[in-house]
Phi, psi and omega in degrees: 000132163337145157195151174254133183234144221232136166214131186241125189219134196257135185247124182247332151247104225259335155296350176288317192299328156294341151300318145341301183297290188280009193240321176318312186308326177324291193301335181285316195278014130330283173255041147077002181291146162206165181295175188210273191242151179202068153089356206276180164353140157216183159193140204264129226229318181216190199018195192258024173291146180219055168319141175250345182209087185269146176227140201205108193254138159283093170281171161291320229229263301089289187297294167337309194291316183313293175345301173315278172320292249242346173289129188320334185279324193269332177311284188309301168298358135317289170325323239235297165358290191265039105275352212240331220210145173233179170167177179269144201220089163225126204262133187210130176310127163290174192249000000 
């Protein structure tokens, strides 16, 4: 089963970050991952949530996606992230 990891991330060195950016898809298309949403448009239809960066990445599996975060290649960019960037994270089964 599908499962999604949802991120809303506010950038405050926004040339570090780019690094960031450009060193990730590896790793995602690794673990079988691909983008969904990336950084683009969004517009907010109800409540008070106020994202500033949405990102919506698709795995196979729960386990994959765990794989992913959790992998010696995304561990350092994680790291890299969290100097650059601030944000929400969430990993979630599809239907």
């Amino acid at each position: 089963m599908a499962a999604y990891v949802i991120v809303d991330i506010e950038v405050h060195d926004a040339a570090l970050y780019d690094d960031y950016r450009k060193r990730v898809p590896a790793t995602i298309e690794k673990y079988g991952g691909k983008f969904l949403v990336r950084g683009g448009q969004f517009e907010q239809l109800e409540g008070s949530w106020q994202p500033t960066r949405l990102v919506l990445l698709e795995f196979p599996s729960m386990e994959q996606a765990k794989r992913w975060y959790d992998s010696e290649e995304y561990r350092a960019l994680r790291a890299l992230r969290s100097r650059t960037a601030r944000g929400s994270v969430v990993l979630v089964e599809g239907v």
